[in-house]
VOGU-3710 file (C-alpha; in Angstrom, 3 decimals, decimal comma):
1> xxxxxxxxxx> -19,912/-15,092/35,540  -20,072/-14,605/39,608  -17,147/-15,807/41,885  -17,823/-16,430/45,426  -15,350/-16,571/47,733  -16,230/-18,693/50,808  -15,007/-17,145/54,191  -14,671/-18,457/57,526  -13,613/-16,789/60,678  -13,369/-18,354/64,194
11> xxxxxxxxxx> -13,699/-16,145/67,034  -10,479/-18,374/69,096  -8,291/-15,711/67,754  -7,909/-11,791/68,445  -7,509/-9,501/65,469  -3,748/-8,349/64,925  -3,466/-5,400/62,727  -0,116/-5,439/60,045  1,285/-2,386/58,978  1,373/-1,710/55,270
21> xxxxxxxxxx> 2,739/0,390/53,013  1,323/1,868/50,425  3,232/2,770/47,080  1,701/4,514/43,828  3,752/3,804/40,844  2,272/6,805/38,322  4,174/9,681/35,841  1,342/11,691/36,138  -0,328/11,280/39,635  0,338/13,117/42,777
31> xxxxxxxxxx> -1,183/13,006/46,632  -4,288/15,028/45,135  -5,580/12,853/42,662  -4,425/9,341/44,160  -7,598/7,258/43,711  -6,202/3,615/43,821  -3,900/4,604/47,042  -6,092/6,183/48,291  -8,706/3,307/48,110  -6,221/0,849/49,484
41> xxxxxxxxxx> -5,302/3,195/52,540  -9,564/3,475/53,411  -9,273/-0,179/52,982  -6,397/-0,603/55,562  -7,301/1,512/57,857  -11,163/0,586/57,537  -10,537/-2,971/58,461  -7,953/-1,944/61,534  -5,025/-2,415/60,266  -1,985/0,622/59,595
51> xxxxxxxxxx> -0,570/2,575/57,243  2,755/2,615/58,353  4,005/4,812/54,819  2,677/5,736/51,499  4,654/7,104/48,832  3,976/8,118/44,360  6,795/6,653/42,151  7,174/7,523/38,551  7,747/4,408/36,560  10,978/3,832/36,613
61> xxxxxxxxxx> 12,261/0,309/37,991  15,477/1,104/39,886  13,322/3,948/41,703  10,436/1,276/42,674  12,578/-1,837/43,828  14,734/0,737/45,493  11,606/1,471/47,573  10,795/-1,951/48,169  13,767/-2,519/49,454  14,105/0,146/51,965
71> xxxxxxxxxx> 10,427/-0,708/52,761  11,487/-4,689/53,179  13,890/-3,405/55,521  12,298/-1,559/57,851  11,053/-3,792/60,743  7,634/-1,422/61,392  6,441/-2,726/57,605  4,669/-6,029/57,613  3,916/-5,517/53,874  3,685/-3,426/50,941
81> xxxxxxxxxx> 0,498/-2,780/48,230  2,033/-0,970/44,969  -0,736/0,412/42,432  -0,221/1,017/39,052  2,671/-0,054/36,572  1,086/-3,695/36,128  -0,442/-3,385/32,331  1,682/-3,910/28,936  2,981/-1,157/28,109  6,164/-0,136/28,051
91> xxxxxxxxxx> 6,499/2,289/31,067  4,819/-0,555/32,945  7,818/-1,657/34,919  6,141/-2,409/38,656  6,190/-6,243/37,959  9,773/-5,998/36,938  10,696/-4,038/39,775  9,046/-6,628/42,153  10,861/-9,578/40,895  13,572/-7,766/41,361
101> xxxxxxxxxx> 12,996/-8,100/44,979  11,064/-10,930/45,432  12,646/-14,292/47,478  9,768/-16,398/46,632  6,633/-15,465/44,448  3,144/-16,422/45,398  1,856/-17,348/42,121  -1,400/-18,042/43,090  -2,265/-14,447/43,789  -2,172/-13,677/40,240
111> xxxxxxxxxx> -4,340/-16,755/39,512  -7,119/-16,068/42,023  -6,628/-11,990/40,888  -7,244/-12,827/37,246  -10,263/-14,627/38,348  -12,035/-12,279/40,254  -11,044/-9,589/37,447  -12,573/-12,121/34,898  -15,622/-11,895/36,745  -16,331/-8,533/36,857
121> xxxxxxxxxx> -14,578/-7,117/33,421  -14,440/-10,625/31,037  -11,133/-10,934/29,165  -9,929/-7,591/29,625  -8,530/-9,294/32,853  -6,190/-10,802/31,060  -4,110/-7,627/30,619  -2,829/-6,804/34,400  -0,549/-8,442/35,211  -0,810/-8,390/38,739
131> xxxxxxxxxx> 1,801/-10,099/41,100  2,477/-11,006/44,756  5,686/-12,239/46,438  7,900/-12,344/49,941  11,370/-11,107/50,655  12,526/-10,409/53,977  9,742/-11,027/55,499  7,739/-8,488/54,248  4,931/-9,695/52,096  4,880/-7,497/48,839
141> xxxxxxxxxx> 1,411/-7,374/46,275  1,878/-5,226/42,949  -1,995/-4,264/41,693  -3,508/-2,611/38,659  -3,533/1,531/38,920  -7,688/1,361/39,093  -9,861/2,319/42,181  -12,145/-0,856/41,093  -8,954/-3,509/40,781  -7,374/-2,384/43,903
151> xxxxxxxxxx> -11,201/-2,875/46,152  -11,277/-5,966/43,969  -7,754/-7,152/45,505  -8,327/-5,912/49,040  -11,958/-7,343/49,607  -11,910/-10,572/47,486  -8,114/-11,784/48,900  -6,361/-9,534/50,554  -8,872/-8,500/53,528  -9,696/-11,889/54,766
161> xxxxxxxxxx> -5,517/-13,353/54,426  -4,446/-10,359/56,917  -7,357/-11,177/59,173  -5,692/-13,452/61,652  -8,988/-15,041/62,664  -9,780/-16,229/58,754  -9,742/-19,996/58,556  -8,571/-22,297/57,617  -4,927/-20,802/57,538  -4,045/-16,732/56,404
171> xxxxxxxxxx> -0,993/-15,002/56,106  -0,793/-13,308/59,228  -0,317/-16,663/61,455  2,571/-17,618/59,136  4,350/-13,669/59,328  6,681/-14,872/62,059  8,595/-18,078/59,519  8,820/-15,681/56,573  12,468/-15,427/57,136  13,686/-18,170/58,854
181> xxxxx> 15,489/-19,077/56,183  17,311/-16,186/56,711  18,044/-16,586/60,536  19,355/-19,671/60,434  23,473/-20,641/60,951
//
């Protein structure tokens, strides 16, 4: 099973690069043996774009979603990639600790995640359980702890949504309405 994604980019618009950060929810890795955020952050950075902080979690959900929140609210972090913490088990808590953030979930990343995963490792891809959301304005993506899913995220859906010039429509353009709701009297 293959899945093509279609991409279209108009050259009307100039790149913007969005500053991410990058979190690695792990009891046993540290900044020497960080493959996944270490992938993402070549990934970021390779396609223009910022690392504006990285950090390594242990599992623990208050200690995640208190990062997410601190990184929600700082105005230099467009959004947030967390690695790791996504499978079954039960010292998997990243998903948990994302809803316990999110404003709105964007259920369709999981859909189009478990899709691409399908293609490439059958139904294993059934077991991550991979999730994306918005709060404050920061967009927020929780991915599987492997090198291969987190190149699978970033170049399948994530690459070509913060590209301002992918059409027809991509997250960036719609960054400035994430929190309306929340300026509004």
């Amino acid at each position: 099973m293959t899945f093509d994604m279609p991409r279209r980019y108009t050259d009307e618009r100039d790149f913007l690069p969005v500053r991410f950060a990058v979190l690695t929810v792990s009891d046993t890795r540290q900044a020497a043996d960080d493959r996944s955020g270490d992938t993402l952050v070549e990934r970021i950075e390779g396609a223009g774009h910022v690392v504006a902080a990285r950090a390594i979690l242990r599992d623990e959900r208050p200690l995640i979603a208190a990062q997410l929140r601190d990184w929600i609210a700082d105005p230099g972090i467009d959004a947030v990639l967390s690695t790791g913490g996504t499978g079954l088990t039960g010292r998997d808590v990243t998903v948990e600790a994302h809803r316990d953030v999110y404003e709105k979930e964007i259920d369709a990343f999981a859909i189009l995640f478990t899709m691409i995963s399908a293609a490439k490792i059958g139904t294993s891809a059934v077991q991550s359980r991979a999730c994306a959301g918005v709060a404050g304005g920061t967009y927020l993506f929780a991915l599987p702890g492997s090198p291969g899913a987190c190149r699978d995220a970033w170049d399948a859906i994530l690459a070509p949504q913060f590209d301002y010039r992918h059409m027809p429509c991509n997250f960036v353009e719609i960054m400035p309405r994430l929190d309306e709701h929340l300026r509004r009297k």
